[in-house]
C-alpha positions as CSV (number, residue, x, y, z in Angstrom):
1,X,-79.5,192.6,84.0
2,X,-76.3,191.5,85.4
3,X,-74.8,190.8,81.7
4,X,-76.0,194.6,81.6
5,X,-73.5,195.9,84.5
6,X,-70.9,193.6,83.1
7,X,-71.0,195.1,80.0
8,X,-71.0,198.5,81.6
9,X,-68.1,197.7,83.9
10,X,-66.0,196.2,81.1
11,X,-66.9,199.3,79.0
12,X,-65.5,201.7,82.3
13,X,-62.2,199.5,82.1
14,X,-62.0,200.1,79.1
15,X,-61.9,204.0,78.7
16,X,-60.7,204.1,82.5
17,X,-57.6,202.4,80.4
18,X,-57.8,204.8,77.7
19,X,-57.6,208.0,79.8
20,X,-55.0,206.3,81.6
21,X,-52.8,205.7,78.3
22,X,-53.8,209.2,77.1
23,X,-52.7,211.1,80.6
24,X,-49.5,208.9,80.5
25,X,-49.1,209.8,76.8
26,X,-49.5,213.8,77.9
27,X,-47.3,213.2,80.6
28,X,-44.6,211.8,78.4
29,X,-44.6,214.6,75.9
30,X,-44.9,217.3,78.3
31,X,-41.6,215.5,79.6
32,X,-39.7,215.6,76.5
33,X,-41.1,219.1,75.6
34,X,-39.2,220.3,79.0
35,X,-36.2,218.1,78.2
36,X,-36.0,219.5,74.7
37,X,-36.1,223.4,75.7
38,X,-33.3,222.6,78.8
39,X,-31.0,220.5,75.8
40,X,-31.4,223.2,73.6
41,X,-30.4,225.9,76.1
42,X,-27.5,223.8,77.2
43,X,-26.4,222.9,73.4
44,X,-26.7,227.4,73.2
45,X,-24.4,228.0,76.3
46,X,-22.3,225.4,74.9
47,X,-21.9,227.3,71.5
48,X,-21.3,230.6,72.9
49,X,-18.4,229.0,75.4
50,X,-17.0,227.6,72.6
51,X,-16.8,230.9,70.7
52,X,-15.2,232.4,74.0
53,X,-12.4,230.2,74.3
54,X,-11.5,230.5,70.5
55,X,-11.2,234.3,71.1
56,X,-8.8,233.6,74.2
57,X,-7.0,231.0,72.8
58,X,-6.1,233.7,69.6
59,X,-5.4,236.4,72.0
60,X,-2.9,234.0,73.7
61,X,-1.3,232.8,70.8
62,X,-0.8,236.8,69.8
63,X,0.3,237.7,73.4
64,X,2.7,234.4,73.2
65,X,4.4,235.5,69.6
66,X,4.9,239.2,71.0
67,X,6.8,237.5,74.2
68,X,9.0,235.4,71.9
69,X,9.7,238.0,70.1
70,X,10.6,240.2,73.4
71,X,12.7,237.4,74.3
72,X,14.9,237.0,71.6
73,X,15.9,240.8,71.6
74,X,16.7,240.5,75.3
75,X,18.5,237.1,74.6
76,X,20.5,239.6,71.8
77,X,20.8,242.3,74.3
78,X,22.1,239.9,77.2
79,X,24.8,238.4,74.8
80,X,26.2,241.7,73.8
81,X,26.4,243.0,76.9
82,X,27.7,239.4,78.4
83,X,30.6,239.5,75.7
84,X,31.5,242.7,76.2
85,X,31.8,242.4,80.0
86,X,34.5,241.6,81.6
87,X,35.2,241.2,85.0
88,X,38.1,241.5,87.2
89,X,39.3,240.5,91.2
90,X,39.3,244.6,91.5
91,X,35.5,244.6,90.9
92,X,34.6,242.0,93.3
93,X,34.5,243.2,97.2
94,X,36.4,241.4,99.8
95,X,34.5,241.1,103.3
96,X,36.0,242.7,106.1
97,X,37.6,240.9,109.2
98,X,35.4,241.0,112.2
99,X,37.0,242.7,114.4
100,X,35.2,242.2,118.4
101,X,34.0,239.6,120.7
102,X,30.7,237.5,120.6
103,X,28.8,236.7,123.1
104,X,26.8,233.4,123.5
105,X,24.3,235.3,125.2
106,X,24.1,237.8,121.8
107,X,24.2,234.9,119.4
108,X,20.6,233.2,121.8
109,X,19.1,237.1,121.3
110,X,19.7,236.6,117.2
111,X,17.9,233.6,117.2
């Protein structure tokens, strides 16, 4: 009789074991099921980000060229207006004296 329950409790170990591999097993894939969906959503996001900045970065490089290209003609325009400029003492304003008193008292109300 008591060989009986041994064998009976050994036998319980044994699936007790069983179901506890096969729960850890479910477990496990259920695991990397959910980390194999978020990775692929990520590796998705990551793709379309990717196309995103391609788009910008030609836009930029278009925008850039145009600006160059701006450039130069104003760098044309500002040389043939620089060379044809001249400029003389009679264009350039002289200050006026200052004619008056100051104050000490007026100069503290500037501040």
């Amino acid at each position: 009789m008591l060989s009986a329950v041994e064998e009976c409790v050994g036998k319980l170990e044994e699936s007790m074991e069983d179901a506890k591999e096969d729960s850890m097993q479910e477990l496990l894939d259920s695991q990397r099921k959910k980390l194999t969906e978020k990775n692929n959503a990520v590796k998705a996001m990551l793709m379309a980000l990717k196309e995103e900045i391609m788009v910008m970065k030609m836009a930029l490089s278009i925008r850039i060229e145009e600006l160059e290209g701006e450039l130069a003609l104003c760098r044309i325009a500002m040389g043939k207006g620089v060379s044809s400029a001249t400029l003389s003492n009679e264009d350039v304003l002289k200050p006026k004296e200052f004619v008056g008193t100051r104050s000490a008292y007026d100069v503290d109300n500037f501040l």
